[in-house]
The first five atom37 places (N, CA, C, CB, O) and aatype in JSON, in Angstrom:
{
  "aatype": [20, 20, 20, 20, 20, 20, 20, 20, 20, 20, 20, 20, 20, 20, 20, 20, 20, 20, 20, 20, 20, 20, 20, 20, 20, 20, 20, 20, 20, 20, 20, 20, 20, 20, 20, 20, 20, 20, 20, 20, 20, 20, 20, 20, 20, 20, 20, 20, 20, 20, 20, 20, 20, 20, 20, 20, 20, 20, 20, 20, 20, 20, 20, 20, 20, 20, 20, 20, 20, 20, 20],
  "atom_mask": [
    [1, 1, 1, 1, 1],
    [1, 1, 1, 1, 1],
    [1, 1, 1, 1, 1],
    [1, 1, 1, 1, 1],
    [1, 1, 1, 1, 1],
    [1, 1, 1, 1, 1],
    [1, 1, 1, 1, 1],
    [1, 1, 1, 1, 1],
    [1, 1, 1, 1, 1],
    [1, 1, 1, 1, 1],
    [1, 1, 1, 1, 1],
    [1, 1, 1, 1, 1],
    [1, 1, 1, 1, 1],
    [1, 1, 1, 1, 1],
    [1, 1, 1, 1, 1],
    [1, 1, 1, 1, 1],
    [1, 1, 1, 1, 1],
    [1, 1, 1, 1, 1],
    [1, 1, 1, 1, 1],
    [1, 1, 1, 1, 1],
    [1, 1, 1, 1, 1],
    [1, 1, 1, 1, 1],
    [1, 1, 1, 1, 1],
    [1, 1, 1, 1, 1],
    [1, 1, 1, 1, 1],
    [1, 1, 1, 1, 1],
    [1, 1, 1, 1, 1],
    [1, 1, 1, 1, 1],
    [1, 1, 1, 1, 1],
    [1, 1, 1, 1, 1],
    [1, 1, 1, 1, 1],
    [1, 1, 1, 1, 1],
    [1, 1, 1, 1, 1],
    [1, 1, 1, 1, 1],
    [1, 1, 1, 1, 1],
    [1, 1, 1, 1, 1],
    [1, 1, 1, 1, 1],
    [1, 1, 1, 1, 1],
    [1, 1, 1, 1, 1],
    [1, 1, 1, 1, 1],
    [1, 1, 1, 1, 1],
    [1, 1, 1, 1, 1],
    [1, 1, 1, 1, 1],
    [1, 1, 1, 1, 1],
    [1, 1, 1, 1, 1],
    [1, 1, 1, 1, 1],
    [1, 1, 1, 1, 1],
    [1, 1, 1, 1, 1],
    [1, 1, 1, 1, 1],
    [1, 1, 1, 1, 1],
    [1, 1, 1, 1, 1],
    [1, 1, 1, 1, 1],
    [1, 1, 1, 1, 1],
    [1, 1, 1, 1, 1],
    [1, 1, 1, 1, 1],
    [1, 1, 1, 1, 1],
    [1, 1, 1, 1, 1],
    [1, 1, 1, 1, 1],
    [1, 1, 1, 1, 1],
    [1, 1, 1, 1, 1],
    [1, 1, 1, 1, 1],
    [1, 1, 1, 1, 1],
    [1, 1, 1, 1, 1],
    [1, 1, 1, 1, 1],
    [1, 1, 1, 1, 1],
    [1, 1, 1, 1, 1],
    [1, 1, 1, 1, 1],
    [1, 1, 1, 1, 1],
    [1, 1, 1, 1, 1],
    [1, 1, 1, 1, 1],
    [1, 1, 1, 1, 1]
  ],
  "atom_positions": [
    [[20.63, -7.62, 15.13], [19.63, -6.62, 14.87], [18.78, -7.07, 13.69], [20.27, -5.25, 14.6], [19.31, -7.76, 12.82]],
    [[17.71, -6.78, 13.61], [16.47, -6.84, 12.53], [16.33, -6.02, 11.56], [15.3, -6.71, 13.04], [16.29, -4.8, 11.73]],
    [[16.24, -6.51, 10.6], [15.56, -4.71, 9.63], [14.04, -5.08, 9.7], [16.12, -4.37, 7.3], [13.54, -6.17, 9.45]],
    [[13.51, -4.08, 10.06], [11.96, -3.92, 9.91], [11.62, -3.08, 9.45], [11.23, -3.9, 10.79], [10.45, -2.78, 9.69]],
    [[12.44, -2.2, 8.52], [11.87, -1.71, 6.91], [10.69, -1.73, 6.54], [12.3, -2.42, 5.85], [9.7, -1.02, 6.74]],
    [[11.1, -3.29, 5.57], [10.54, -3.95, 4.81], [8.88, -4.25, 5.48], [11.5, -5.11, 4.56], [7.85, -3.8, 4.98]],
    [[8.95, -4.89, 6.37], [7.76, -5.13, 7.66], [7.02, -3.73, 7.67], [8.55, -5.48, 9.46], [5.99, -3.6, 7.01]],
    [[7.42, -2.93, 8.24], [6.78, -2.0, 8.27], [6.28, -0.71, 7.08], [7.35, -1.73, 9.14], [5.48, 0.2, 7.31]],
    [[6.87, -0.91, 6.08], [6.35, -0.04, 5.09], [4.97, -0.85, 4.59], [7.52, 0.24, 3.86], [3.82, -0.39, 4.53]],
    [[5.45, -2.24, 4.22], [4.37, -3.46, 3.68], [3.16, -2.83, 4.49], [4.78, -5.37, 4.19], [2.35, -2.09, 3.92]],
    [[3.07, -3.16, 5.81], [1.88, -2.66, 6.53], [1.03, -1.68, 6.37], [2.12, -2.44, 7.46], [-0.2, -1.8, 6.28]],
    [[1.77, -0.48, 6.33], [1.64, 0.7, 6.63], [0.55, 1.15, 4.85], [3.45, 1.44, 7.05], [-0.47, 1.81, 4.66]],
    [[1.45, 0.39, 3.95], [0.59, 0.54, 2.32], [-0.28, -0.48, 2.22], [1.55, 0.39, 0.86], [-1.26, -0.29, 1.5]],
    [[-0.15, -1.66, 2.87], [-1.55, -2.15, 2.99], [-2.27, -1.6, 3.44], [-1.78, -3.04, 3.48], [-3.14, -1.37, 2.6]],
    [[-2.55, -1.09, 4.53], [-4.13, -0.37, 4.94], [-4.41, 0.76, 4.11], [-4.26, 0.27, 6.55], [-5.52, 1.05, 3.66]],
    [[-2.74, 1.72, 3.82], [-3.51, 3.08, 2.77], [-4.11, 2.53, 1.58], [-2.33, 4.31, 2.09], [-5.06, 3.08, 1.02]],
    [[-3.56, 1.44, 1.19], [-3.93, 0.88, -0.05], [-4.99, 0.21, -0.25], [-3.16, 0.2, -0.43], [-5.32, -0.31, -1.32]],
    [[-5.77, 0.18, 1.07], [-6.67, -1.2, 0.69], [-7.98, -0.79, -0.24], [-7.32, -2.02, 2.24], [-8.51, 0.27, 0.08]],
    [[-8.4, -1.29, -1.04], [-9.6, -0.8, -1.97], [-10.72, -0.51, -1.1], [-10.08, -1.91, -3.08], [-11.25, -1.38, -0.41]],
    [[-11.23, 1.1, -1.12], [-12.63, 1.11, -1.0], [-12.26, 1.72, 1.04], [-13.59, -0.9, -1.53], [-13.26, 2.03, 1.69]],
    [[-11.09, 1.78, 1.63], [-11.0, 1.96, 3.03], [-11.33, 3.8, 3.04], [-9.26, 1.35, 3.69], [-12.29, 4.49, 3.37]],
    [[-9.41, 4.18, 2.26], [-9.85, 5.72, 1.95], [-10.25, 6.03, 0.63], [-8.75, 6.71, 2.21], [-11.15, 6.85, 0.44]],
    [[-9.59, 5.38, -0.44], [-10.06, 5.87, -1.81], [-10.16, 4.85, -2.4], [-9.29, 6.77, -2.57], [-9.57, 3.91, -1.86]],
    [[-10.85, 4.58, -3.61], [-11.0, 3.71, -4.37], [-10.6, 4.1, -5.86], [-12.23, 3.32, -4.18], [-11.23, 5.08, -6.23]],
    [[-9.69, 3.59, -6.82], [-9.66, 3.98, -8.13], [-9.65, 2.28, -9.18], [-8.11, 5.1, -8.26], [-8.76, 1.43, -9.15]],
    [[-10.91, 2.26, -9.98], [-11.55, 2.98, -10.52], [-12.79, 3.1, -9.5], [-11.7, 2.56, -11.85], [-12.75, 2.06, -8.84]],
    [[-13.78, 3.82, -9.1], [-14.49, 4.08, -8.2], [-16.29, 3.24, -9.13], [-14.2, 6.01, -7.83], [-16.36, 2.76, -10.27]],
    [[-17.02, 3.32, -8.48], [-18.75, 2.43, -9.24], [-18.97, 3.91, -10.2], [-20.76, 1.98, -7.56], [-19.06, 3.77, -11.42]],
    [[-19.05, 5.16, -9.66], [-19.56, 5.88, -10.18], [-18.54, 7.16, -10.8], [-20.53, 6.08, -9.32], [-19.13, 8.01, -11.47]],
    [[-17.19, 7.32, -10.62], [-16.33, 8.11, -10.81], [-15.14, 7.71, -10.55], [-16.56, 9.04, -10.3], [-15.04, 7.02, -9.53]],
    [[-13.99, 7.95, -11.28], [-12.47, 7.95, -11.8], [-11.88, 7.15, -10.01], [-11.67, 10.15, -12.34], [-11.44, 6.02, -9.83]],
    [[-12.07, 8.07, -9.17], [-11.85, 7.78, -7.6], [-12.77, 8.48, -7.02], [-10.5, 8.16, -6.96], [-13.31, 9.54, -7.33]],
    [[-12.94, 7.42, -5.73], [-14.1, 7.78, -4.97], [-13.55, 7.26, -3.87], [-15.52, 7.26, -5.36], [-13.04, 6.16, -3.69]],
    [[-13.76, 8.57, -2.81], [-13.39, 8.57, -1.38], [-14.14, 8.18, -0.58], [-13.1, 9.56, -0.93], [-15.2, 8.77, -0.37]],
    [[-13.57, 6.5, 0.43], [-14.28, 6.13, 1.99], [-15.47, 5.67, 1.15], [-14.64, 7.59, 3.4], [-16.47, 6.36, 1.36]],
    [[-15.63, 4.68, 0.23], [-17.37, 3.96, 0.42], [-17.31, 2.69, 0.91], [-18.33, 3.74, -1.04], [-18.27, 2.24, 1.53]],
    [[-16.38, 2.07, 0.74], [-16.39, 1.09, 1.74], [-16.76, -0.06, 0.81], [-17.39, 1.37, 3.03], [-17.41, -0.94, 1.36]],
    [[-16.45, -0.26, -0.65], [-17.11, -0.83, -1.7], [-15.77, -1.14, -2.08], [-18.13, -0.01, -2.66], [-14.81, -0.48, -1.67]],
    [[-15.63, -2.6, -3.21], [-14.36, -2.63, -4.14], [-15.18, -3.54, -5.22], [-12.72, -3.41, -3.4], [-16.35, -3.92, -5.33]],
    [[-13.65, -3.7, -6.14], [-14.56, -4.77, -7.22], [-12.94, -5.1, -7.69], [-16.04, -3.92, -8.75], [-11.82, -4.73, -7.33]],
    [[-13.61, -6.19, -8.92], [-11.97, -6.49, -8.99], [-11.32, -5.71, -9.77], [-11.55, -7.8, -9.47], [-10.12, -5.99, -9.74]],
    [[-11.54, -4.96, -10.38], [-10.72, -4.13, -11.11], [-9.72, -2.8, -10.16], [-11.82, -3.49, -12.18], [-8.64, -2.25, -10.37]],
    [[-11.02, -2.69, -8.83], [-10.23, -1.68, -8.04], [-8.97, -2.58, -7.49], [-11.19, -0.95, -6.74], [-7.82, -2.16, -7.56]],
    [[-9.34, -3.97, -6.87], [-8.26, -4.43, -6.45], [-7.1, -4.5, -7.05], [-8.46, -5.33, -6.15], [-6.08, -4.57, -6.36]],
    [[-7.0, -4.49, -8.62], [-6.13, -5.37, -9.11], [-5.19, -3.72, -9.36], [-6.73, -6.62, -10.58], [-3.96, -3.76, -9.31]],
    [[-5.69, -2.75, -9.53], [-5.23, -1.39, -9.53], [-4.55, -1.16, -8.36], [-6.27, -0.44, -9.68], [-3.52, -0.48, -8.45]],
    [[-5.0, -1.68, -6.98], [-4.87, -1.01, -6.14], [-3.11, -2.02, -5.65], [-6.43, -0.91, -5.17], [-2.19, -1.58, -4.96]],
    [[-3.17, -2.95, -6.11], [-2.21, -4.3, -6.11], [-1.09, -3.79, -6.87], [-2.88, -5.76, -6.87], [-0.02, -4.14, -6.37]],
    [[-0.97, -3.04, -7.97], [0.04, -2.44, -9.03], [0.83, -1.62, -8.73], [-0.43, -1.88, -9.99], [2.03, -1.54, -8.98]],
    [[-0.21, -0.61, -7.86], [0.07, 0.78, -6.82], [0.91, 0.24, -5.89], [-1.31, 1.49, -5.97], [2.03, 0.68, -5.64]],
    [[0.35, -0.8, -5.31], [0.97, -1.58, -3.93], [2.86, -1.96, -4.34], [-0.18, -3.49, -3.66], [3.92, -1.51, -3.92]],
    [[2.53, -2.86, -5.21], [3.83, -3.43, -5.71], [4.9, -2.46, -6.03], [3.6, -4.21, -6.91], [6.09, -2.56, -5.76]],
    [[4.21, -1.4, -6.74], [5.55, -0.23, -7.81], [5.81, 0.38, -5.98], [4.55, 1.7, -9.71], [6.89, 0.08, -5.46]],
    [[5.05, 0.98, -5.36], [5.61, 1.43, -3.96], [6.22, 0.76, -3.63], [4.95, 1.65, -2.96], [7.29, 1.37, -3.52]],
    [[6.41, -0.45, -3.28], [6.73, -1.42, -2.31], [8.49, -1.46, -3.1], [5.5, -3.09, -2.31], [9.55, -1.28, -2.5]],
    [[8.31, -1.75, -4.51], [9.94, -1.48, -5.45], [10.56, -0.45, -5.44], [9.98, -1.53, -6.87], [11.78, -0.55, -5.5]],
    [[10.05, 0.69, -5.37], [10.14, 1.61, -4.99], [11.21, 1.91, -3.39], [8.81, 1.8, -5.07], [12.39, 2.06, -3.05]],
    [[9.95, 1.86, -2.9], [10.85, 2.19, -0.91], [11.98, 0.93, -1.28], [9.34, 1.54, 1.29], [13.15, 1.21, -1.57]],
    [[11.62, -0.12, -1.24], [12.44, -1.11, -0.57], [14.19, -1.44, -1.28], [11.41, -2.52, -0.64], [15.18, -1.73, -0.61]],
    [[14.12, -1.26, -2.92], [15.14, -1.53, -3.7], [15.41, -0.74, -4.04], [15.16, -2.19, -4.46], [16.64, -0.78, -4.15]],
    [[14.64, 1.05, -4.68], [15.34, 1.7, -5.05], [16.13, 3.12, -3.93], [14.57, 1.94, -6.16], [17.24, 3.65, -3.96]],
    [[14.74, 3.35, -2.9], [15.72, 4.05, -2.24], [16.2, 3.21, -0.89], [15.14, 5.48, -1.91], [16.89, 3.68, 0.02]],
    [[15.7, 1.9, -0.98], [16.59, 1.14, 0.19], [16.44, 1.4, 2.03], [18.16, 1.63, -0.21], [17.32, 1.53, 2.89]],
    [[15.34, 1.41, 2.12], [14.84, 1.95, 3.3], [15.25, 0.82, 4.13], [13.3, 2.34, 3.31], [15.17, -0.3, 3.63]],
    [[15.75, 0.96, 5.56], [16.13, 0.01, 6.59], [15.54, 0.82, 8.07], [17.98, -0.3, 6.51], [15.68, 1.96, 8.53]],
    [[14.9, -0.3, 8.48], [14.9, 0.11, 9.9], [15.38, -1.03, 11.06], [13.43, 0.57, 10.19], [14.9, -2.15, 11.19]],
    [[16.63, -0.34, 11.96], [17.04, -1.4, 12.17], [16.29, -1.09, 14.09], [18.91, -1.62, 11.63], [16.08, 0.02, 14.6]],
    [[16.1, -2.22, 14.63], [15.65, -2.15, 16.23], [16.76, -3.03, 17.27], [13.94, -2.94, 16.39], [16.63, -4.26, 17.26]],
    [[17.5, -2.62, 17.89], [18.46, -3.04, 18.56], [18.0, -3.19, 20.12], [19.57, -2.15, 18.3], [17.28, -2.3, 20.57]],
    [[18.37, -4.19, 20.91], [17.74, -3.94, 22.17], [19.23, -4.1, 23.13], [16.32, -5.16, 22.52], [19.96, -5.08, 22.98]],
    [[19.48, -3.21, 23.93], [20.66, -2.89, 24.56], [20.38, -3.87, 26.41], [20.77, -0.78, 24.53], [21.25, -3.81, 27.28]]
  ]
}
């Protein structure tokens, strides 16, 4: 069997996470700014920090497993 956990949370916070898709923080004109479709590097590197502490988070502290078995 597989764990696809790990696989699938990664994914799933990449797209919520991606700078500028749904929110952006720090935003061009305000704190966060929702859907412009814009980044810069400061949003990325924010949005990368967010990414990582989640990612330590699900994966090591509460230990998320998904296992797929095929019978």
């Amino acid at each position: 069997m597989s764990d696809w956990g790990p696989v699938f949370i990664s994914v799933v916070l990449f797209i919520l996470l991606s700078p500028g898709l749904m929110f952006q923080i720090p935003g061009k004109s305000k704190v966060v700014e929702f859907g412009n479709f814009q980044t810069s590097g400061i949003s990325i590197l924010i949005h990368a920090l967010i990414f990582f502490a989640l990612i330590a988070i699900f994966l090591l502290a509460v230990g998320l497993h998904m296992y797929i078995g095929t019978s």
